[in-house]
Structures are given as C-alpha cells and as structure tokens.
C-alpha positions in Angstrom: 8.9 -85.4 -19.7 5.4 -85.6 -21.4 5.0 -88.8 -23.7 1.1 -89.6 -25.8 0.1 -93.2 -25.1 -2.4 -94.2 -28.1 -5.0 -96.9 -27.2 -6.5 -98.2 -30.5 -9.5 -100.4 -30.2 -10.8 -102.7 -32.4 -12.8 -105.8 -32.6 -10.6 -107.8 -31.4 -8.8 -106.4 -28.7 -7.2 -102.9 -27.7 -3.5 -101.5 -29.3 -1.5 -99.1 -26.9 1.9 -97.6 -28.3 4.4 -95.2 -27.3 4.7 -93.6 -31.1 7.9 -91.8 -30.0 9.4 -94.7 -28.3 10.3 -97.1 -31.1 8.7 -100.7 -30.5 6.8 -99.9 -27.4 3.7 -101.4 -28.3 1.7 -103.8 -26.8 -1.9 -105.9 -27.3 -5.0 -106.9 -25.2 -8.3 -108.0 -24.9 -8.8 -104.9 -22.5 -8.1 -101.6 -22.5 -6.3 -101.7 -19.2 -4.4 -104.6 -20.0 -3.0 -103.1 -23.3 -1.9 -99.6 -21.2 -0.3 -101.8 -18.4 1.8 -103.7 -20.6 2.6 -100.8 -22.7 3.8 -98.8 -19.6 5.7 -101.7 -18.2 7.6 -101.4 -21.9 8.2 -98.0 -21.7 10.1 -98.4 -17.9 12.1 -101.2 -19.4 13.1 -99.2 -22.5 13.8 -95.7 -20.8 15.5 -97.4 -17.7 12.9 -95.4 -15.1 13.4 -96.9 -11.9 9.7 -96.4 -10.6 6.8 -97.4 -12.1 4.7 -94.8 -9.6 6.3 -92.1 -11.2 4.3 -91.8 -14.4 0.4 -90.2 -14.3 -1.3 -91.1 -16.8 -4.2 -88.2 -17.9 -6.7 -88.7 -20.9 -5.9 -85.5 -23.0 -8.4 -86.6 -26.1 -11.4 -89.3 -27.0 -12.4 -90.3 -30.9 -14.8 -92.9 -31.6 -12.3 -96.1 -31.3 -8.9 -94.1 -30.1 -7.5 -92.9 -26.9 -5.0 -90.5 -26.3 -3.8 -90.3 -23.1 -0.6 -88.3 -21.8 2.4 -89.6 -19.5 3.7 -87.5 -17.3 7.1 -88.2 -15.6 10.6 -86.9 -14.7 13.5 -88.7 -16.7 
C-alpha cells in the first residue's frame, strides 16, 4: 500500500496529514516532529502492528509543501 504524507509549513509550525486517511493530521514546530506524530496516527488508525514497516520516500518539493510517499504492506 502506497499512502502521500503532506507536510505543510508555515510560520508557525509544520502541518503533516494523511489526506486519504480521515483525521490523521497532526502539528509541530518541526518538520520531523509533525511526520512522527502523523505516522504514529496512521499505525493507531489502520491497526499496523509495526512502526518499522513503513519507508517513507520524498516523491515531490514546492516552495512551503512536502510530499512524501508511505510505503507499507497492510
């Protein structure tokens, strides 16, 4: 299963969401921070048992938006 994680950045802080997976969002004040928390959302909403499982790849770059892709076996 491939999912996008978007990472948003603003002045404030960094968005990452799941847009496929309905409220699995999260906020930061770093990048990093915002992806972690979003990932450890998506294992508790899809039930994965490992963590480890999912790469995460950058697939594209704008000026304030990452998208990256998760790669895993559900």
């Amino acid at each position: 299963m491939i999912l996008d994680l978007i990472v948003t950045g603003s002045d404030d802080g960094y968005t990452a969401e799941v847009p496929t997976v309905k409220g699995c969002e999260s906020w930061a004040h770093t990048d990093e921070e915002a992806i972690e928390k979003t990932i450890e959302l998506l294992v508790f909403y899809l039930k994965l048992k490992n963590r480890k499982d999912i790469k995460i790849d950058l697939a594209r770059r704008t000026k304030n938006k990452f998208i990256y892709k998760l790669v895993f076996e559900k």
